[in-house]
FISESE-618472 format. One record per residue (C-alpha): residue in three letters; residue number from 1; chain; x, z, y. Coordinates in pm, 1 decimal. Each point is the difference from the previous one (the first is absolute). Layout:
BEGIN
+---------+-----+--------+----------+----------+----------+
! residuo ! num ! cadena !     east !       up !    north !
+---------+-----+--------+----------+----------+----------+
!     ala ! NUM !      A !        X !        Z !        Y !
...
+---------+-----+--------+----------+----------+----------+
# end
This chain:
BEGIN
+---------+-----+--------+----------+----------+----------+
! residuo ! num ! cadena !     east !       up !    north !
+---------+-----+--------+----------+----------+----------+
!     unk !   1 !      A !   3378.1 ! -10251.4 ! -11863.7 !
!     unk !   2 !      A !    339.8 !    221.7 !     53.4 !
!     unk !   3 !      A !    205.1 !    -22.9 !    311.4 !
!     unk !   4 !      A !    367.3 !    175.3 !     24.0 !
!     unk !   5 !      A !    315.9 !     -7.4 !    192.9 !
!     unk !   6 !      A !    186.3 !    -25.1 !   -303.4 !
!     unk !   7 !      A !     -7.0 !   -257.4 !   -270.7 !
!     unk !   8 !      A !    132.0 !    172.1 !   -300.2 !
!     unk !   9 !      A !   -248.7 !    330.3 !     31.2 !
!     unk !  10 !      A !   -315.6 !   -222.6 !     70.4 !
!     unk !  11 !      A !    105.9 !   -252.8 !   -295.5 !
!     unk !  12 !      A !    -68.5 !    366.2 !   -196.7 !
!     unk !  13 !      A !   -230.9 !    104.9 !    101.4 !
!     unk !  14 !      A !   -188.2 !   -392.1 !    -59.8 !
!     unk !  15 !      A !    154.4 !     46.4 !   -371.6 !
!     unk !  16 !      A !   -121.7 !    337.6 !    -67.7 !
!     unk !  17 !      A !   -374.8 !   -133.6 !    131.5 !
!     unk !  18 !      A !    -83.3 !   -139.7 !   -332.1 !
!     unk !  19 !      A !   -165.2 !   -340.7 !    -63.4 !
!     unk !  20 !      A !   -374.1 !     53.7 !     29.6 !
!     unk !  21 !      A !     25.6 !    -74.3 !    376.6 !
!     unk !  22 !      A !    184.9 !   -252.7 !    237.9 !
!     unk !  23 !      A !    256.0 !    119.0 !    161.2 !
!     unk !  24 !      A !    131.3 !   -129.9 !    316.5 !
!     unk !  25 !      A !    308.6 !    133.1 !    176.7 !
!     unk !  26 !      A !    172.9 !    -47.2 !    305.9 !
!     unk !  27 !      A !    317.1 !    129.4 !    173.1 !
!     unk !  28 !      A !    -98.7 !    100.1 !    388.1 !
!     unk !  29 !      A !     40.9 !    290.5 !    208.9 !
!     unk !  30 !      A !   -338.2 !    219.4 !      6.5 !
!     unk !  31 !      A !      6.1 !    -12.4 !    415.4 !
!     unk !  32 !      A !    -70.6 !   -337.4 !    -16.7 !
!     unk !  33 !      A !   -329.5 !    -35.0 !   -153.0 !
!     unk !  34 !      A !   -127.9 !   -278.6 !    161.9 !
!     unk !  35 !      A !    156.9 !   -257.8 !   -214.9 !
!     unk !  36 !      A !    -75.1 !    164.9 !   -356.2 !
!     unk !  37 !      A !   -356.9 !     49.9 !    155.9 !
!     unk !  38 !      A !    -15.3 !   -361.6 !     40.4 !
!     unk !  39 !      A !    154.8 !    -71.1 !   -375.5 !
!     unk !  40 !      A !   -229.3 !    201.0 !   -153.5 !
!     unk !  41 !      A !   -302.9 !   -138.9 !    160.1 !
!     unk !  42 !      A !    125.2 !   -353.0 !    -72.4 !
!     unk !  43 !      A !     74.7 !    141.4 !   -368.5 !
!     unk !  44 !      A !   -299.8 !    173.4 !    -76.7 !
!     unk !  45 !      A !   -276.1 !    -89.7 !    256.4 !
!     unk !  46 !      A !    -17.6 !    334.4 !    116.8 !
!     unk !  47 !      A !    171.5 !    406.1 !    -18.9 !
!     unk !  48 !      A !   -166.6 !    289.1 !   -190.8 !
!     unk !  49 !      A !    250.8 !    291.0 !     54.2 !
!     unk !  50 !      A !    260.0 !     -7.7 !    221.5 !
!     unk !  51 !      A !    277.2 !    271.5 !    -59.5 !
!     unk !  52 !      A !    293.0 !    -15.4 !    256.7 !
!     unk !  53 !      A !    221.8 !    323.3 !   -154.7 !
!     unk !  54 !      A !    273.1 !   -104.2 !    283.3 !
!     unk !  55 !      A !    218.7 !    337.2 !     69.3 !
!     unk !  56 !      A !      9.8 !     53.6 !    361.6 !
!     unk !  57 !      A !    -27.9 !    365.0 !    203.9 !
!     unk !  58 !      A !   -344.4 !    105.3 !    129.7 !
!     unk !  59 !      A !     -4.7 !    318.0 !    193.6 !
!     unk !  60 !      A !   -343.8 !    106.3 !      3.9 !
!     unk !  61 !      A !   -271.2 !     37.0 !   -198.4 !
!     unk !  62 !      A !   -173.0 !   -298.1 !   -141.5 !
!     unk !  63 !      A !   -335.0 !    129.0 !    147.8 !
!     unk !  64 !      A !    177.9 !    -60.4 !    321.6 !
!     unk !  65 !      A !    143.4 !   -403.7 !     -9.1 !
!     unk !  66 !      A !   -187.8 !   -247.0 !    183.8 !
!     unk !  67 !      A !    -71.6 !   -361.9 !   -116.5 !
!     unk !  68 !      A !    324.6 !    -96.3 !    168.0 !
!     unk !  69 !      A !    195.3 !    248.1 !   -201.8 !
!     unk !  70 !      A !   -130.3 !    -90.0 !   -347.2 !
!     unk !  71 !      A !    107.7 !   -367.7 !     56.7 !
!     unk !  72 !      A !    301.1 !     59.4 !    142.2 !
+---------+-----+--------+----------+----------+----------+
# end
């Protein structure tokens, strides 16, 4: 499954995926997992990796984040 903001890069990325898996895309903004969570699970039956490459700035060290700062 592929999630982006934009429609034209994540149709490209789906293309360049090749056709010896299922791909399933959807447009949403990263910061709201909840309802691609709740696609995927419907989709699929259940999540192996999750990857969330959303940019935001983090100011300390990633040894340092609690719980609370990883899902924000």
């Amino acid at each position: 499954m592929l999630a982006a903001r934009r429609e034209p890069e994540l149709r490209a990325v789906a293309a360049q995926s090749g056709t010896q898996v299922e791909v399933w895309s959807r447009t949403c903004a990263a910061a709201r997992r909840g309802p691609l969570l709740d696609a995927a699970l419907g989709r699929f039956g259940h999540v192996d990796v999750w990857v969330n490459n959303a940019g935001r700035g983090i100011t300390r060290l990633v040894t340092e984040l609690s719980d609370t700062d990883v899902d924000e």
